[in-house]
N, C-alpha and C positions, 0 to 999 in steps of 0.2 A: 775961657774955653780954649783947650790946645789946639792947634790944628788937625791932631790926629783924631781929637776926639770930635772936632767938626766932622775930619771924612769917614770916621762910621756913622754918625748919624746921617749924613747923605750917602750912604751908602751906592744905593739905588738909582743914583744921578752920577756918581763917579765914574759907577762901569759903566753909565748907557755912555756916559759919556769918551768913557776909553773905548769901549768898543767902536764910535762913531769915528774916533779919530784911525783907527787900525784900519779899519774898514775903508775909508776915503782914501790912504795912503795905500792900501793895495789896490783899489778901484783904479789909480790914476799909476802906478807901477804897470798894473795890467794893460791900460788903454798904449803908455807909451809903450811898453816892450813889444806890444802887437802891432802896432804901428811900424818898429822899428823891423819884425820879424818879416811883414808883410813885403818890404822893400830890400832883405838882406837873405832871407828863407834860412836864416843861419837854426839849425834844429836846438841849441844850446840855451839860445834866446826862447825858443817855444816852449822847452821844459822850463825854465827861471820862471815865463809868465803864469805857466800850470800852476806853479809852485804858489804864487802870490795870488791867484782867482782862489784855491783852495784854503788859503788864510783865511780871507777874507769871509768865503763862507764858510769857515770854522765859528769867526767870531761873531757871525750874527745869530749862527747856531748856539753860540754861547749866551749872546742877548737873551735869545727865545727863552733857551732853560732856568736862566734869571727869572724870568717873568711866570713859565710854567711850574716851576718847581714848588714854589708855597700855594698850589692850588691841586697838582696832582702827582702823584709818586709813578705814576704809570709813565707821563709824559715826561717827568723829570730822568728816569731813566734809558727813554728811547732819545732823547737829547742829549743827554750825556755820552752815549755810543756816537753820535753823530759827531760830537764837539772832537770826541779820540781820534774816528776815525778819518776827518777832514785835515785834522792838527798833523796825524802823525803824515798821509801823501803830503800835505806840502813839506814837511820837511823831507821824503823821500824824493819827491820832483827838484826839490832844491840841492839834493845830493846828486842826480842821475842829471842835472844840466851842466856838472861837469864831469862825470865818468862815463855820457853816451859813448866816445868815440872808441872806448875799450870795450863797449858792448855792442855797440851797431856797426855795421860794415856800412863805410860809404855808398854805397849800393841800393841797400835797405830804406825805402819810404813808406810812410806809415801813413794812411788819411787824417787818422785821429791819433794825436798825441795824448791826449786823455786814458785811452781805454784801445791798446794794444797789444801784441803777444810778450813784448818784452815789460811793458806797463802791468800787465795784469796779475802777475807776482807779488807788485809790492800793494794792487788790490786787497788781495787774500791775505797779506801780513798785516796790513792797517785793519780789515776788518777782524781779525783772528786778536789783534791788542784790543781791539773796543772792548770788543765778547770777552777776553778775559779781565780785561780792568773790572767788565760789569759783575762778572761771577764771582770775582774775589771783594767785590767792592770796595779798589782802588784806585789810583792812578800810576802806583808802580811800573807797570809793566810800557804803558806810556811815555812815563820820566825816563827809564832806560835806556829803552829804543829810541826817544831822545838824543840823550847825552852821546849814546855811542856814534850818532847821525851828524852831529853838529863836531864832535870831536874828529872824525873823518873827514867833515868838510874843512875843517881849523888845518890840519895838516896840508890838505890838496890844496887848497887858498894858499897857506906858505909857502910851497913847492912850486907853484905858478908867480908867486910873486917873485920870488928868488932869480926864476927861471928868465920871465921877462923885465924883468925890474920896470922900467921906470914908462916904456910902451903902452902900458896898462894900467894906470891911473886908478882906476876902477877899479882892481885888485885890491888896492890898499882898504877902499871902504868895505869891501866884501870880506877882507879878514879882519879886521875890526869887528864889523856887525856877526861875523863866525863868532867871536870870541867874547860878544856879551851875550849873542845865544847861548852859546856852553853855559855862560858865568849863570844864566836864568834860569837855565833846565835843571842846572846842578842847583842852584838854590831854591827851587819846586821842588825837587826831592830831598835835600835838608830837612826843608821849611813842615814837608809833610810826614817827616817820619819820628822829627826831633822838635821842631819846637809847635808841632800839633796847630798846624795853618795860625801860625800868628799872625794880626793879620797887618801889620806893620811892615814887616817884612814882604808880605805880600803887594803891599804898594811900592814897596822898591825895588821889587819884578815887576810889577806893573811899568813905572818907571823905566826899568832898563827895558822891557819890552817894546816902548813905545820908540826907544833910540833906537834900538833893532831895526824898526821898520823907517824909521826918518831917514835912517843912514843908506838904505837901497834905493830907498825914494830918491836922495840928491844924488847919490850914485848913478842909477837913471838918467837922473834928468842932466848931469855932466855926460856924461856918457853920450845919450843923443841927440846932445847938441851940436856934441861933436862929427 
């Protein structure tokens, strides 16, 4: 037996188990960056953490729908909007932890970085991709606003890297981990439009998804050590 053909028949053990790992890695992203937030109040660092608490509960959102879905079509669908809508803010929290300082005036304190006047915009965009992925019944619209999120962080990452070079260590991981986001995003919409979710290729998103997150996690954890 191949290996591939091992991991669809455990299918059902792979993703609890991918998801477990995604999930702990942003759990311990979150705990340090909030830690680190609490003692530096740097607001760049509170959106990054947003960013990784909303993975997180992207992916357990995702667990759930694993398990509700071959049971009810009602619940598999209100999970599915949830899985969009949690996926798409952290990649907009991960875009806006570094373009605040062109949006907010030094000035500007907000209580809740979660759920603010200048946050609540990209509320209503994430929830307005769910709603339509749901009514077209896709993920198009998702993958897009993707691609275009991650390809704008890819640039602003090079632009700061260039900018500080070698001061900011952490940069280098952060455009890396940019740039197997893109590779991932774009190969979810390949994968879905052209070779009809194969699901091989789906493991090797999986895969680079999981470097994704290892890579911010040791980023992190360099980072506040320092």
């Amino acid at each position: 037996m191949s290996l591939y053909s091992l991991a669809v028949e455990n299918k059902f053990i792979l993703e609890a188990f991918y998801a477990l790992i995604i999930c702990s890695v942003c759990m311990l992203i979150v705990l340090k960056t909030d830690r680190f937030y609490k003692l530096s109040l740097h607001k760049g660092i509170r959106y990054f953490r947003n960013a990784f608490f909303f993975y997180g509960i992207a992916f357990v959102v995702r667990y759930i729908f694993g398990i509700f879905s071959d049971f009810s079509l009602h619940y598999a669908f209100v999970l599915k909007m949830l899985f969009e809508y949690f996926l798409v803010m952290a990649g907009f929290f991960l875009l806006y932890s570094l373009i605040y300082r062109k949006i907010e005036s030094p000035l500007e304190e907000y209580k809740s970085s979660l759920l603010n006047a200048k946050i609540f915009s990209f509320h209503i965009v994430a929830f307005l991709i769910s709603v339509l992925d749901y009514l077209w019944n896709t993920y198009l619209f998702m993958f897009f606003s993707q691609i275009v999120i991650f390809f704008c962080m890819l640039i602003i990452s090079f632009a700061n890297h260039r900018k500080l070079g070698r001061q900011r260590k952490f940069l280098k991981f952060y455009f890396v981990a940019m740039f197997l986001g893109l590779v991932a995003w774009t190969l979810n919409l390949l994968v879905s439009v052209y070779f009809h979710w194969n699901q091989a290729i789906l493991m090797n998103i999986g895969i680079i998804n999981v470097i994704f997150f290892l890579l911010f996690l040791y980023g992190v954890i360099k980072f506040t050590q320092k």
